[in-house]
C-alpha positions as CSV (number, residue, x, y, z in Angstrom):
1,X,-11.8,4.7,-14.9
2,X,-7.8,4.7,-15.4
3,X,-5.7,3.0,-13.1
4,X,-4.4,6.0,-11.5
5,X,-7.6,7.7,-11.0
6,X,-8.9,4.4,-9.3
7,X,-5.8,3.9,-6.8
8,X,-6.0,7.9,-5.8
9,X,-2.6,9.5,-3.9
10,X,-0.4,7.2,-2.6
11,X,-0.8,7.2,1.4
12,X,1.5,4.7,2.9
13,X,4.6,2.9,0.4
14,X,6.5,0.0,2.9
15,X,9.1,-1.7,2.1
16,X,8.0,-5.8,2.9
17,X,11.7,-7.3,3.1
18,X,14.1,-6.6,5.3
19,X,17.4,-5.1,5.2
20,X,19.3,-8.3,5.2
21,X,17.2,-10.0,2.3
22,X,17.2,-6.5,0.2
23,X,21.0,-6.7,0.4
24,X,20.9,-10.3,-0.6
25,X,19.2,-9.7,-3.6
26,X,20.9,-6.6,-4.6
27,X,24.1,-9.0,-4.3
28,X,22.1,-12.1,-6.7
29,X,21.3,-9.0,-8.9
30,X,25.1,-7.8,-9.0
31,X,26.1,-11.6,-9.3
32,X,23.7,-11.8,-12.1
33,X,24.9,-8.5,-14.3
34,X,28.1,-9.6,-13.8
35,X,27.7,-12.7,-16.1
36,X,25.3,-11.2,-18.5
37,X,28.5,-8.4,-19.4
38,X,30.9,-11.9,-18.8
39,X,28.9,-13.9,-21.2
40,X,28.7,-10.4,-23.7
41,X,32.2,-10.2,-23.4
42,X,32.7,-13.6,-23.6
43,X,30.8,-14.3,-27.3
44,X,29.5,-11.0,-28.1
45,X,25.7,-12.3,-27.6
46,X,24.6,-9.9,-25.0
47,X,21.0,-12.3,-24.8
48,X,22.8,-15.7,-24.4
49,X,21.2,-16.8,-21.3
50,X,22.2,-14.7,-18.3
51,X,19.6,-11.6,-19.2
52,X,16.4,-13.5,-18.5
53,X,17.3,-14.2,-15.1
54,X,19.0,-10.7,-14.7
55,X,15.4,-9.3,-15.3
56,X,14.0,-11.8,-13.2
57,X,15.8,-10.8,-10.2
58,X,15.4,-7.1,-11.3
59,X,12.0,-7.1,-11.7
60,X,11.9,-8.8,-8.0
61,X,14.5,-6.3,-6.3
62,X,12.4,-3.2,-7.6
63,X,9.1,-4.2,-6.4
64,X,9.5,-4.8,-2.7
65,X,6.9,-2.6,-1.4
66,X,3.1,-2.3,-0.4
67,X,1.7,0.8,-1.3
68,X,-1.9,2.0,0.3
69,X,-3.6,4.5,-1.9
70,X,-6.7,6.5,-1.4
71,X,-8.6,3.9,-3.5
72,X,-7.0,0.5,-2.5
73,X,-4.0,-1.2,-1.8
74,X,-1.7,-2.5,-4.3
75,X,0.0,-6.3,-3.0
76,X,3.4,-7.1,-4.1
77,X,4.5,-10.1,-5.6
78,X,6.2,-11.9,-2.5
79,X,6.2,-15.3,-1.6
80,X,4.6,-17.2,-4.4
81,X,2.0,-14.9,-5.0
82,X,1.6,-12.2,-7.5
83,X,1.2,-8.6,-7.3
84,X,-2.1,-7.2,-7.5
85,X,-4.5,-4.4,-6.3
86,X,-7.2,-4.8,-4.2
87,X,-9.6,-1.5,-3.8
88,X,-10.7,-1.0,-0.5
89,X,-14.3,-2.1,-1.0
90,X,-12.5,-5.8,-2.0
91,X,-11.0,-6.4,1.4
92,X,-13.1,-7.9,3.4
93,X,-11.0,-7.8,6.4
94,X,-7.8,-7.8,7.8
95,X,-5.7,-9.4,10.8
96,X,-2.2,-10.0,12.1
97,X,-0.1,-12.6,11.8
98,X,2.9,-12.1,13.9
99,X,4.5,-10.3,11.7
100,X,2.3,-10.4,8.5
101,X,-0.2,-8.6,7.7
102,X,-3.3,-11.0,6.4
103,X,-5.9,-9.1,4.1
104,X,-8.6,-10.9,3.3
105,X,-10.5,-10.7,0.3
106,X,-14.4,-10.2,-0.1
107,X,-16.5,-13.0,-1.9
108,X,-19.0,-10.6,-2.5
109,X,-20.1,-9.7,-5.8
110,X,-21.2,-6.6,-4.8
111,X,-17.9,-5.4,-3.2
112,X,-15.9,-6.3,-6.3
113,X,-15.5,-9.8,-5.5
114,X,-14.6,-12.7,-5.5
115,X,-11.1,-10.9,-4.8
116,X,-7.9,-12.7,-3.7
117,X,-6.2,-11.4,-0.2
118,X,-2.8,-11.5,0.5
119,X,0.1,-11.2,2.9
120,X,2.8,-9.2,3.6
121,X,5.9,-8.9,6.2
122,X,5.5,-5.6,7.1
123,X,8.4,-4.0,10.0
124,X,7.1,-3.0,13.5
125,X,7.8,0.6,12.7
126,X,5.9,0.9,10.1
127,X,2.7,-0.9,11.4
128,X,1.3,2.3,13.7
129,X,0.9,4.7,10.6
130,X,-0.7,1.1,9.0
131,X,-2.9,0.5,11.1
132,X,-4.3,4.3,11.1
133,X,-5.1,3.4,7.1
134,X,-6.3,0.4,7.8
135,X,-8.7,1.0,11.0
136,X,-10.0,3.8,8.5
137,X,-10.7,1.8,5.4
138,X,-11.1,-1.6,6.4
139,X,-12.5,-3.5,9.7
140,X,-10.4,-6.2,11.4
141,X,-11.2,-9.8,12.3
């Protein structure tokens, strides 16, 4: 089974930072171009050094979402821990966390397991439309 046909049709997408942090690291991002084209400029070696980290903090500013799906929910790589996709038979459960939303992953073999859970900051006004998914899919602790 392909990855798409796994995950389904994208139900829910959030975005898990807020506006504040987004705009700080669209400004780290800007920072960072800035002396890649300096550096290119500078010795006419557009690798020299700067373009790692550009894509680093590319790659970061592009993926700030969690996306529900039909099939699962795809994680994204926030605090420390990577992005992944879990389908719905590997969550085990799911709480709240103030503001985070914990999903727990199943140690069952049978479900898919032993999968890894994982947290996200999700914004109050996304969490009613969440919570429909999730009281659909999954069964709370």
């Amino acid at each position: 089974m392909g990855k798409s046909a796994e995950r389904g049709t994208v139900l829910l997408a959030v975005w898990v930072r807020s506006v504040l942090s987004t705009a700080l690291i669209w400004a780290l991002l800007a920072l960072t171009v800035a002396m890649v084209a300096a550096q290119y400029w500078k010795t006419g070696d557009f690798y020299a050094g700067a373009l790692p980290s550009a894509l680093a903090v590319l790659t970061y500013a592009l993926h700030p979402r969690i996306r529900f799906f039909d099939g699962g929910v795809e994680i994204p790589a926030v605090s420390g821990q990577k992005a992944h996709f879990l389908t719905w038979q590997q969550v085990d459960r799911y709480r709240w966390d103030g503001d985070a939303l914990v999903l727990i992953g199943t140690n069952s073999v049978l479900s898919g397991g032993p999968a890894e859970g994982g947290t996200a900051r999700i914004p109050a006004s996304q969490r009613g439309t969440m919570a429909q998914i999730l009281a659909a899919k999954v069964r709370s602790s």
